[in-house]
C-alpha positions in Angstrom: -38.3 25.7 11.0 -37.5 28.3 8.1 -33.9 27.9 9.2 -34.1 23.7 8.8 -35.7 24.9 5.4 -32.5 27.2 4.2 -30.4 24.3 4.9 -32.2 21.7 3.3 -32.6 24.2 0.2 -28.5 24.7 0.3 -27.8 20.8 0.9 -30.0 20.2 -2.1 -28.6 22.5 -4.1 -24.9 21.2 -3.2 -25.9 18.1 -4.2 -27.4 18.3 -7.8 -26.1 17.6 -10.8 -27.0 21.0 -12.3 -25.2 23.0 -9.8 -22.0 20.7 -10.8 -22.4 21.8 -14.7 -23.0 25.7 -13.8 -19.2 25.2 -12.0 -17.9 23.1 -14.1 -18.8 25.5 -17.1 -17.3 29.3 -14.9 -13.9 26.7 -14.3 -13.7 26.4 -18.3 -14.2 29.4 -18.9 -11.7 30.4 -16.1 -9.5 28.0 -17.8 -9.9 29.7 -21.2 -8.8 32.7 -19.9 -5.8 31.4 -18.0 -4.5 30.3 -21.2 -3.6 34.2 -21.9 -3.4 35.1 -18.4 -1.8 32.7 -16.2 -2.5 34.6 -13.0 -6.0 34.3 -12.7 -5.9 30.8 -11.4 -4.5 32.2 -7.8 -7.4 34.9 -7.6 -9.6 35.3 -5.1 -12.6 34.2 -7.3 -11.2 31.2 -9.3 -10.1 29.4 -5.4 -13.8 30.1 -4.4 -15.4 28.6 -7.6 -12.6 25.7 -7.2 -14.1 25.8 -3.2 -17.4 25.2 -4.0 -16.9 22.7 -7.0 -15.2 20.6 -4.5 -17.4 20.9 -1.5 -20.4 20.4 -4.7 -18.8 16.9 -5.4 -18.7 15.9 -1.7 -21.9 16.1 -1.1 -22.3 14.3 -4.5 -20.1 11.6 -3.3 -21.9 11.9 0.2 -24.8 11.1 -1.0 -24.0 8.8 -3.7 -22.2 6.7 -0.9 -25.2 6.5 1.4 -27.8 5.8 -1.7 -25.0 2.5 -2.5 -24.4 1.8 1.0 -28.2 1.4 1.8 -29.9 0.0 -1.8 -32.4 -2.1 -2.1 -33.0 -3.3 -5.8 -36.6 -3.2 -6.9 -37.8 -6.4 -7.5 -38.6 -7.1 -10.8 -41.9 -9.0 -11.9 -42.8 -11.7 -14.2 -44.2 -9.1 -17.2 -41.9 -7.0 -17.0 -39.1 -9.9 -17.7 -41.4 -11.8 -20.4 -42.2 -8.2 -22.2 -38.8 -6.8 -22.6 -37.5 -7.0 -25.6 -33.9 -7.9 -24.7 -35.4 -11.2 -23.0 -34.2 -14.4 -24.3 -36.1 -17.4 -24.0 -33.9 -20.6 -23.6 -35.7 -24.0 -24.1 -33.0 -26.4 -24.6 -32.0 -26.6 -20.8 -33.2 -26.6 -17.5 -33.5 -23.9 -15.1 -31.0 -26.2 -12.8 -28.6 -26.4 -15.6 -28.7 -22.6 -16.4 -27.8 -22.2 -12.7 -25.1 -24.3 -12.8 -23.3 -22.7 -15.7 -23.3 -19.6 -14.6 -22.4 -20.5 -11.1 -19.1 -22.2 -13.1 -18.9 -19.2 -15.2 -17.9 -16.7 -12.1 -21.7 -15.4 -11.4 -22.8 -15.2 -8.1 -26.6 -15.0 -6.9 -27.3 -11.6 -5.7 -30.8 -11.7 -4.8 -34.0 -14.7 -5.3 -37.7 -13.8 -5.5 -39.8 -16.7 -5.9 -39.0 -18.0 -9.2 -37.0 -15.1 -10.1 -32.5 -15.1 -9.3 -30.4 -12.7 -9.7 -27.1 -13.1 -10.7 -24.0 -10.7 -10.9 -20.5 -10.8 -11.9 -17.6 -8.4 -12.9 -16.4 -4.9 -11.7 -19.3 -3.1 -9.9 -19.7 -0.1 -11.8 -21.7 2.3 -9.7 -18.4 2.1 -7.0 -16.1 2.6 -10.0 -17.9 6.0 -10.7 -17.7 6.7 -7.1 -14.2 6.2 -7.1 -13.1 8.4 -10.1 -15.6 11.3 -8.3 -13.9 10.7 -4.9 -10.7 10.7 -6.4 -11.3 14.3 -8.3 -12.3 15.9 -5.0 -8.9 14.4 -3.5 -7.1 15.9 -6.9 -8.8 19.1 -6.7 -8.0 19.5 -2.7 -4.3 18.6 -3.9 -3.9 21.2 -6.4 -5.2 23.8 -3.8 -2.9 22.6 -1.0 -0.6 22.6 -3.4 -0.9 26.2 -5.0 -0.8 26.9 -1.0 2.0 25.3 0.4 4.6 24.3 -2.2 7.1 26.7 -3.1 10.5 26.2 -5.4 14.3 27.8 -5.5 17.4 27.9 -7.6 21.0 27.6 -6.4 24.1 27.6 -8.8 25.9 24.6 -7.2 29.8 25.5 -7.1 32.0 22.6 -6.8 33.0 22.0 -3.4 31.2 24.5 -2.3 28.3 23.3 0.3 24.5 25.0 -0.2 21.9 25.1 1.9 18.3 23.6 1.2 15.3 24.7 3.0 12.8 22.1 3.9 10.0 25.4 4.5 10.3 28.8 2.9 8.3 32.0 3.8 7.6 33.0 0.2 4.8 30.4 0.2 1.7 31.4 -0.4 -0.2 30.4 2.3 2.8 32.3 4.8 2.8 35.5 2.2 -0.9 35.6 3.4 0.2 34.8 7.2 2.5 37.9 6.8 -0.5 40.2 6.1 -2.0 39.2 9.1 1.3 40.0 11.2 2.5 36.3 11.6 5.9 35.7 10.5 7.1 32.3 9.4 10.9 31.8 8.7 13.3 29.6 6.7 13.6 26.0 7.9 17.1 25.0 7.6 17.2 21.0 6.1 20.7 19.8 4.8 23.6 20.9 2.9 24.5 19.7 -0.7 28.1 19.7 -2.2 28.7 19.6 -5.7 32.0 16.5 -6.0 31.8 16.7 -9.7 29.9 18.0 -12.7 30.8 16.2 -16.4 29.6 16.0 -19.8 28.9 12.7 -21.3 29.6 13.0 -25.4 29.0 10.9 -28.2 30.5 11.4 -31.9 28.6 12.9 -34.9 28.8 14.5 -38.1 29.0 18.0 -39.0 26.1 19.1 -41.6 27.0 21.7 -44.3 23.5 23.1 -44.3 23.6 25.3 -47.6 23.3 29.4 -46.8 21.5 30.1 -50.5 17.8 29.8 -50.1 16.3 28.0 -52.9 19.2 25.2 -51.7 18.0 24.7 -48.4 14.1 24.8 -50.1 15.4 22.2 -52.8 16.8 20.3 -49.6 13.4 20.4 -47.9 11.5 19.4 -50.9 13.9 16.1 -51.7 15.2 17.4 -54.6 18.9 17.5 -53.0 20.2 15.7 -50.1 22.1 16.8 -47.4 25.9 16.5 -47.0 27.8 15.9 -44.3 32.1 16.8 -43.8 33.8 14.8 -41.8 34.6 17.1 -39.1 33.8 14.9 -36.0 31.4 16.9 -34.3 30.8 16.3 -30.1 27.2 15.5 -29.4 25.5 16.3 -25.5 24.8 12.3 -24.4 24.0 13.8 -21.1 24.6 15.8 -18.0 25.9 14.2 -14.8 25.5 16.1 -10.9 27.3 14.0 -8.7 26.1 15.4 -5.5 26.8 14.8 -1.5 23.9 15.6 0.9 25.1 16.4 4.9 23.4 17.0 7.9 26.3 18.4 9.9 29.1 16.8 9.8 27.6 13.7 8.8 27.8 12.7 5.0 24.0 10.9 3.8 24.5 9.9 0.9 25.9 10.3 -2.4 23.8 10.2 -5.8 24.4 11.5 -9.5 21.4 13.9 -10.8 20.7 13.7 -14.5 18.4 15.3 -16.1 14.8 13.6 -15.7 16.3 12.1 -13.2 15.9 13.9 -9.9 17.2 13.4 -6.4 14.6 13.2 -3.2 15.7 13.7 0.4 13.2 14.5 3.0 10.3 16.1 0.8 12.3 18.0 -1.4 13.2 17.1 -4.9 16.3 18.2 -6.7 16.4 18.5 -10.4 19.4 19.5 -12.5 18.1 22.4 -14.5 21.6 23.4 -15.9 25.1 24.2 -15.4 27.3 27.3 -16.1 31.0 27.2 -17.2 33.5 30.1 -16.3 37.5 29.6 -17.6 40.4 31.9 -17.4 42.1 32.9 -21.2 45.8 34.7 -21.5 45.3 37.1 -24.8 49.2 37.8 -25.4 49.5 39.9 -22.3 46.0 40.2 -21.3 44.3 37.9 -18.7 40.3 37.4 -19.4 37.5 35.6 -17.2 35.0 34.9 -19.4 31.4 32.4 -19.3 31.0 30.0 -21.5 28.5 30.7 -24.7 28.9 34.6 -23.8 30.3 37.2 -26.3 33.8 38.5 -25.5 36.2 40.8 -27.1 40.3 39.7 -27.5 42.3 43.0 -27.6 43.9 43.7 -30.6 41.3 42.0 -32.6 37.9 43.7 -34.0 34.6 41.6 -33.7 34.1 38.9 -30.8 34.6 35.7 -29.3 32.3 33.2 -27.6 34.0 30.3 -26.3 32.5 26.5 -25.0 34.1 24.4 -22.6 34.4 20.9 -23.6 35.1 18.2 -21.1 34.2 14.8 -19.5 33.9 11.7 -21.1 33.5 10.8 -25.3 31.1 7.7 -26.4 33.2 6.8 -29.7 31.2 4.9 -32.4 34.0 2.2 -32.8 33.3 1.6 -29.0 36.1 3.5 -27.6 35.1 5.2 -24.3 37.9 7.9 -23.3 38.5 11.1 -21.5 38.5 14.3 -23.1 41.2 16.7 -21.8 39.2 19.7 -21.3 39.6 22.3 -23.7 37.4 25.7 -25.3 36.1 25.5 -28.9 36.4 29.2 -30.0 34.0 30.6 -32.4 34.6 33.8 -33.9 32.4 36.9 -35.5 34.3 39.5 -37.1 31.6 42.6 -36.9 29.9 40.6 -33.9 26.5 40.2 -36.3 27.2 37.7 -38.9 27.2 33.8 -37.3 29.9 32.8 -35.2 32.3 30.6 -37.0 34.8 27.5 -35.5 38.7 29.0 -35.0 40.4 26.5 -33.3 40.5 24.6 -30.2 42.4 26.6 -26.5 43.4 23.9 -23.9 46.2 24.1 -21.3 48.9 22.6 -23.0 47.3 23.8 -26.3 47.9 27.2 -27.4 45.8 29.3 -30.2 47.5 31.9 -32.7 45.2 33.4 -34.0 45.8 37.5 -36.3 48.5 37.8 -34.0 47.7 37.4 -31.0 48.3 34.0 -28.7 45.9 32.6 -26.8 46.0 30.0 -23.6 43.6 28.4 -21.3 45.0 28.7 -18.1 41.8 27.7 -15.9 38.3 26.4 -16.1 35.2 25.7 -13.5 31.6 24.2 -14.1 29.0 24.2 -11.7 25.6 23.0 -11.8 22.4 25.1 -11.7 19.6 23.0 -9.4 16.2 23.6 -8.8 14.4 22.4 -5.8 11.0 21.9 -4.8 8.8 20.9 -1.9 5.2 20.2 -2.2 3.6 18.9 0.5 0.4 18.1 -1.4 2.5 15.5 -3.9 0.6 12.1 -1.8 -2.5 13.2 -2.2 -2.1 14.0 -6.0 -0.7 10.7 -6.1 -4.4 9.4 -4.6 -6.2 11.4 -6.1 -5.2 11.3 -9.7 -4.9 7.4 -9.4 -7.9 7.1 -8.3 -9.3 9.2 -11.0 -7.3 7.5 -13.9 -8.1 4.0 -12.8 -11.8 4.7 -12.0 -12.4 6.0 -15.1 -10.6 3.3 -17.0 -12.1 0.4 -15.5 -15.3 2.1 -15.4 -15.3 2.4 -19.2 -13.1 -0.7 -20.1 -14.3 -3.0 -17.4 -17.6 -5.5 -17.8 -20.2 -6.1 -15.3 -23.3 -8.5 -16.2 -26.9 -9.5 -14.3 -28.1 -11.8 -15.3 -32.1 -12.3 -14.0 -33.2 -16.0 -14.6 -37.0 -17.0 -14.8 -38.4 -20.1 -14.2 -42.2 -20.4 -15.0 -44.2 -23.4 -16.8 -41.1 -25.6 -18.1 -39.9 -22.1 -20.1 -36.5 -20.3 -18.6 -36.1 -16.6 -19.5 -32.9 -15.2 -19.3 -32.8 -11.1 -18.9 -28.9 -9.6 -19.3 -27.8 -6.6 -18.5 -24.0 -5.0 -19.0 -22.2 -2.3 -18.7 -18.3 -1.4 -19.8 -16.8 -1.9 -23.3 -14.7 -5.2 -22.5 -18.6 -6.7 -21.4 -19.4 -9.5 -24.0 -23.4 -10.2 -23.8 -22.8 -12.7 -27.1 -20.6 -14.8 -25.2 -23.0 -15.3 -22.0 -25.6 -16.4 -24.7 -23.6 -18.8 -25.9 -22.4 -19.9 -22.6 -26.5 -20.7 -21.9 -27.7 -22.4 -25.0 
């Protein structure tokens, strides 16, 4: 008997409202403090608080469902429809002509009591609460599966050069905590991806001769001057283009190009371009240099250093010309390797650079693309979840629902309305019944 007792006391306690706002305030405050330090969400105490919130709000749901599932309204007497004071009393139509209208107006009777109907039409609102409460139990359940499970990798994708994605990783967190319990989980081999081309798409603007003096660029920012622009042509980033092939084998699966924002999915795992990295091959007179793109070098027989861009793929003219841009590097130069790097000239293949002496040719160039993948397992049922939650909530708040209890009694016809939801218009039923 005490035992039945403990229960009932924990059941009741999982089920109030209170016990929902004492973990709803420790996850704020949890959350407050994540802001500065991001690992707390994955200790021990924030997943228990997250644990009990959730198994708080099932029981919530639990017993919401079975309170719905099994309600019987309260009748409501004569008084207490004549005495309210949101009653209206309608004495320019019978009670059969009241019934009629709001038969044709979408109403439905719900429930009749002697003289007294009931009438109801719109979203149900106590299941549209429901639903936004389920679906935060699903989201909740999602985010922890996902913190669990899920787990995420870079490769540097080398032109022709296949790469192999892992469909299930040992560094997850759930198998890190496997591992401490002597249970080993390994790699999970899924599908090779090749890398058949990575180019630059390019559109043309101008150059801006931003002022270096100060009070210039305040005067600029204040109105008093305007900018001016040279009219260098200067090559604007459109976009970044992955044209990837996915195998299994021997066998090819398709082809697709990854931009960014646009991701590729195959089997559970999602591929996103995160970057790309260039590497090209310069002759300094006599000197051979491998270099990366955007990183400081030094020339021989020159003082300061070099950076040097890669520039190739496909230029988006503003006349409408669309052509190819044979690939080239757009040196920038720094003479004590401190000030700002300043434009010196253009390096291609058949396009030589003398520069203080020394001559300078592109001999050969590579880009690859830097991917990230990621598999989450938990994705579906954050899809649920946070559906539910959104749309819940939104027709919950911006939906109508109206009942409408009619009363018949000596020749008069009171009219009782209840609504709930903002898009509910309680004018427009009046009018409707007079």
């Amino acid at each position: 008997m005490l035992m039945v007792s403990r229960n009932m006391w924990l059941y009741r306690m999982l089920s109030s409202l209170r016990t929902s706002v004492w973990l709803l305030g420790l996850m704020i405050v949890f959350y407050i403090i994540g802001t500065i330090f991001p690992y707390i969400f994955f200790s021990p105490l924030f997943i228990a608080i997250s644990l009990v919130l959730t198994l708080n709000l099932s029981v919530c749901i639990f017993e919401r469902f079975r309170r719905y599932a099994t309600m019987k309204r309260k009748p409501i007497s004569y008084e207490d429809i004549r005495s309210n004071p949101r009653t209206i009393l309608i004495d320019n139509a019978t009670k059969t002509d009241v019934e009629l209208r709001l038969q044709n107006a979408g109403f439905k009777i719900k429930n009749k009591i002697e003289n007294i109907i009931t009438f109801e039409k719109g979203m149900p609102y106590q299941w549209l609460s429901w639903i936004y409460h389920l679906g935060m139990v699903i989201s909740i359940a999602g985010f922890m599966l996902s913190a669990l499970l899920s787990f995420e990798k870079e490769i540097n994708l080398k032109p022709q050069t296949p790469q192999q994605i892992y469909t299930q990783s040992p560094d997850t967190r759930f198998n890190r905590m496997l591992r401490q319990l002597g249970i080993n989980i390994k790699s999970k081999e899924g599908f090779e991806v090749v890398l058949k081309e990575f180019s630059t798409e390019y559109t043309e603007g101008m150059k801006l001769n931003y002022p270096k003096a100060k009070l210039s660029r305040l005067a600029i920012g204040l109105g008093w001057k305007t900018e001016k622009f040279s009219q260098e042509v200067k090559l604007i980033p459109k976009r970044y283009i992955s044209r990837v092939a996915i195998y299994e084998g021997e066998n090819l699966i398709k082809e697709k190009e990854i931009l960014v924002n646009h991701p590729l999915r195959y089997k559970g795992v999602t591929l996103y371009l995160m970057g790309y990295e260039q590497t090209f091959k310069l002759i300094a007179n006599s000197h051979q240099l491998e270099l990366k793109g955007e990183e400081p070098f030094k020339i021989p027989d020159i003082s300061g250093r070099f950076t040097g861009v890669l520039k190739r793929g496909v230029l988006y003219k503003k006349n409408g010309v669309i052509e190819k841009i044979n690939p080239y590097i757009d040196l920038s130069y720094s003479p004590d390797g401190k000030s700002p790097m300043l434009s010196i000239g253009q390096v291609g293949t058949d396009k030589p650079l003398l520069y203080k002496g020394v001559n300078i040719r592109l001999v050969d160039f590579s880009e690859s693309s830097i991917l990230s993948y990621r598999k989450d397992p938990a994705q579906p049922i954050l899809w649920i979840g946070i559906t539910a939650v959104f749309f819940g909530m939104l027709f919950r708040i911006f939906g109508w629902w109206y009942r409408v209890q009619l009363l018949s009694e000596d020749g008069k016809i009171y009219i009782l309305i209840s609504t709930r939801g903002l898009l509910a218009n309680k004018d427009r039923i009046i009018r409707g019944l007079s």
